[in-house]
Each structure stands twice: as C-alpha cells, then as structure tokens.
C-alpha positions in Angstrom: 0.0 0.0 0.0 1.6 3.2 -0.9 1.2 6.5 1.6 -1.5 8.0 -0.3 -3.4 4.7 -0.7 -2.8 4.9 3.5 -3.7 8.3 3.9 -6.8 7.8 1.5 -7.8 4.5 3.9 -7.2 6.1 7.3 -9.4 9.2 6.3 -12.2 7.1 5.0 -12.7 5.4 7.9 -12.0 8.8 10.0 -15.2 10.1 8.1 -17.2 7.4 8.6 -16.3 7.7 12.2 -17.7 11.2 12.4 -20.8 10.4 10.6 -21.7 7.9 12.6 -21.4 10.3 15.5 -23.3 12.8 14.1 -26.2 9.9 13.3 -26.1 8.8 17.0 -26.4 12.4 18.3 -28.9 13.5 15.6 -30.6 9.9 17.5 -30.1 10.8 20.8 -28.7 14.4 21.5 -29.9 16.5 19.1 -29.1 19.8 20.8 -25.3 19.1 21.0 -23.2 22.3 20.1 -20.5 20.0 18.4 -22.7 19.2 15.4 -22.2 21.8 13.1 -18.2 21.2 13.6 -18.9 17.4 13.1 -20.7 18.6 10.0 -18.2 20.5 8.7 -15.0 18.7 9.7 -16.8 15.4 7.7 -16.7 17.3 4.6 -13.7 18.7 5.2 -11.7 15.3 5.1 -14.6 13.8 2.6 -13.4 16.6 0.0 -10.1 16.2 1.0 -10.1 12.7 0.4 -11.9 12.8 -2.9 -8.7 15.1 -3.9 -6.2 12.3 -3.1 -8.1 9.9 -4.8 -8.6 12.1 -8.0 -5.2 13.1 -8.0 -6.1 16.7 -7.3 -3.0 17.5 -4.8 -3.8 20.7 -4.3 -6.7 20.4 -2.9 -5.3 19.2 0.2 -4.1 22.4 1.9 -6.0 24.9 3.8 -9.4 24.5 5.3 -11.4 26.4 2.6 -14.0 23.8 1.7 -15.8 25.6 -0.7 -12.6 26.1 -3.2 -11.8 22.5 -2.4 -15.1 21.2 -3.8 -14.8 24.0 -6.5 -11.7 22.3 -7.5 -13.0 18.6 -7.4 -15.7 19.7 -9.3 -13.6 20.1 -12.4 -13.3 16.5 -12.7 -16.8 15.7 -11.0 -18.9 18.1 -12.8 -22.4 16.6 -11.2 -20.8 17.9 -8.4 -22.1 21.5 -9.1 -25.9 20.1 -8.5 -25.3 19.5 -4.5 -23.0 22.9 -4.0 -24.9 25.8 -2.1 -25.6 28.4 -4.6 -24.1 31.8 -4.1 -27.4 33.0 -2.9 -27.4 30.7 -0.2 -24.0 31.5 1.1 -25.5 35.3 1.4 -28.8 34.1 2.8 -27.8 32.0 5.4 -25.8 35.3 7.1 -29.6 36.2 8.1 -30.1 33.1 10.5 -26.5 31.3 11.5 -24.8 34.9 13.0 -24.3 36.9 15.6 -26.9 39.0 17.6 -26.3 42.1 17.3 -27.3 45.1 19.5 -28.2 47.0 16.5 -30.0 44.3 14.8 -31.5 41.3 16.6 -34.1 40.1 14.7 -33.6 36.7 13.4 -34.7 35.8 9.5 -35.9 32.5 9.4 -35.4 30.5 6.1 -38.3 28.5 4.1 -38.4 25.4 5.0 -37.6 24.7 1.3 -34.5 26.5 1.9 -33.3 25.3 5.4 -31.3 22.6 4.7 -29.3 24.2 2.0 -28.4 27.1 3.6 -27.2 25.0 6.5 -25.2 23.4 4.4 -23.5 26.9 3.0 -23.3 27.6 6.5 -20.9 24.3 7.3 -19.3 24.9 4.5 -18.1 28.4 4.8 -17.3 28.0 8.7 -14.8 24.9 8.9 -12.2 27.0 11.2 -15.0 29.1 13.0 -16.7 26.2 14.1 -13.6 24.6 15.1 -13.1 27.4 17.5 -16.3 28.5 18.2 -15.3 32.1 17.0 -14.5 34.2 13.6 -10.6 35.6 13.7 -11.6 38.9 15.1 -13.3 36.8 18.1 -16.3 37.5 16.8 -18.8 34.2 17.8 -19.7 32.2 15.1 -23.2 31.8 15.8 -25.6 31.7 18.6 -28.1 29.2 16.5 -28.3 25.4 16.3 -31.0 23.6 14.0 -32.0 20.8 16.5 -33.8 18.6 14.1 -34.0 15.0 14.5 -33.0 13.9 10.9 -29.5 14.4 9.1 -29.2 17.0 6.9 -29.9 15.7 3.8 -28.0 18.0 1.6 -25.0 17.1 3.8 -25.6 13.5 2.8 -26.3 14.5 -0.8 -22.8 16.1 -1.2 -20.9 13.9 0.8 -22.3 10.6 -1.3 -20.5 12.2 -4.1 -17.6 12.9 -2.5 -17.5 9.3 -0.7 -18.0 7.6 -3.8 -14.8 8.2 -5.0 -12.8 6.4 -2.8 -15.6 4.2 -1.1 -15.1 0.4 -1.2 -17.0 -2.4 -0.3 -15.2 -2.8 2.4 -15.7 0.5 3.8 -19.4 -0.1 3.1 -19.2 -3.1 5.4 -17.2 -1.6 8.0 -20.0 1.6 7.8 -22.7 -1.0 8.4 -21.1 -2.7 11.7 -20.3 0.8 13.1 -24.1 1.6 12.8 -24.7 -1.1 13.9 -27.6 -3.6 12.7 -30.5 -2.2 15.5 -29.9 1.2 13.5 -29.8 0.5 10.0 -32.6 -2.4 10.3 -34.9 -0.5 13.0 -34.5 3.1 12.3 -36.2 4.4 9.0 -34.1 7.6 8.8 -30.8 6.0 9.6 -31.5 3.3 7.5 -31.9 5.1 4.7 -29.2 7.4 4.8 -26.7 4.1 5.3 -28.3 3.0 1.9 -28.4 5.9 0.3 -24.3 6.1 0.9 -23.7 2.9 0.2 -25.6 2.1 -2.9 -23.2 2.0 -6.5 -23.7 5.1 -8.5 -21.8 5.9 -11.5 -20.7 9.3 -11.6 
C-alpha cells in the first residue's frame, strides 16, 4: 500500500467515524453544540479525500471547503448540483450569525431553503466552528438547528464525495459501526446508510 493509498484508507474510515457520531447524536442528543463542527469537519476530510483519490494534490491544503469542492468539481462536474448556490451562502448570514445590538431580529429561512443554507453555512465556517469564534473573536453563531434527521443535503454532497474512494469494504465496515438495530430498525438511519452505500456511476 503506498502512503497516499494509507492516507486515503485512514481518512475514510475517519469520516465514517464522524458520521456515525453525528447519526447517534442526531438519535439521541440532538441539541449538542458539536454538530455543526462534526458537519463541517466530515466534509472537510470527505473533499479532502476525494482530492487524493482524483489526483487533485492541491486540494489538500488549507481549510477552505468551498474552493476544495470548487476544484473537485472540475473533474466531478455533477458535483455542481449538490453545491450551495451563491445566494445561499449570502442568505444563510440572516439566520446562523451573531446577535447584534443593532439588529436582533432573526430571519428564518423556508423550509424549502433550510437545509441548504445550513449546508453553506458548514461549509463556509470549517475554522469558525472549530473554535467556536471568527478571527476577530467575533462568535460564530448563537443558532443550532435541533432537528432529529440528518441534513440531507450534507448526505447529498458527501455521497458524491464518498463515492470516490468508497469500497466495499468500507461499506461493510460503515454498516457494523451503525450497527444492525440502526440501519434495520430506524427508517431515517437506515436510509441514509443505503443511500451512501448504494453504486452510482458518476
């Protein structure tokens, strides 16, 4: 196995270690601040790890998700179908930000527009969430969606990511991290595993 074959392996699993997290909170603690980091950490290595398998070097520097999956999408072009739009990367500044005490009213997206805009918001804060706070120690955001499903958009994107490098083995080892009482007895969960795990050609 060469190093990049190892890297690619250890960060596969390493992601399917965090999204099994963020499906056993989403199950069972669904308030927990850490999600949006989990969120956006998961793509971060996902996108990461779609660059080592694409041969898209570099794409693994930095923390800017956004120009990493701009860049994988040159190769990926279906890719552009699961990518916020730029709209939502403005919008979702109305809802995931700081109260002001100029300005604290809070603009609720549609619930058509929700998830997206969640997703632009884990995108565009991978070191903000890591911390907590922007560089000028401004807090990232005193809101948390606490839903009781995974963001689907977040699956959506990382599927295409994850099937880059995804094997069967992975799929297996996904499946006995889950656990069988969660992808047999829990609709959601279940569906999200098959979802992930199902071939696609890209």
């Amino acid at each position: 196995m060469t190093d990049f074959e190892n890297i690619i392996k250890q960060y596969s699993e390493l992601i399917d270690d965090f999204l099994v997290i963020i499906i056993f909170l989403k199950m069972n603690d669904n308030t927990n601040m850490s999600l949006p980091f989990l969120y956006s950490h998961t793509l971060e290595l996902a996108a990461k790890t779609a660059c080592y398998k694409l041969n898209l070097r570099e794409g693994i520097k930095g923390h800017d998700i956004l120009k990493i999956l701009e860049l994988i999408k040159t190769k990926l072009h279906i890719l552009e179908n699961y990518i916020p739009s730029k709209q939502d990367f403005k919008n979702y500044r109305k809802f995931w930000r700081p109260i002001t005490e100029t300005d604290n009213a809070v603009y609720m997206p549609a619930p058509k527009d929700i998830d997206r805009q969640e997703l632009a918001y884990f995108i565009d804060n991978c070191m903000n969430l890591k911390y907590g706070f922007t560089a000028d120690l401004t807090q990232v955001s005193a809101i948390q969606l606490c839903n009781e499903y995974v963001n689907p958009e977040f699956i959506k994107l990382l599927k295409v990511c994850r099937d880059t490098y995804s094997t069967q083995t992975l799929n297996v080892r996904l499946e006995s991290k889950l656990g069988k009482s969660v992808t047999e007895n829990s609709e959601i969960m279940s569906t999200v595993f098959k979802y992930l795990t199902e071939t696609v050609t890209l």
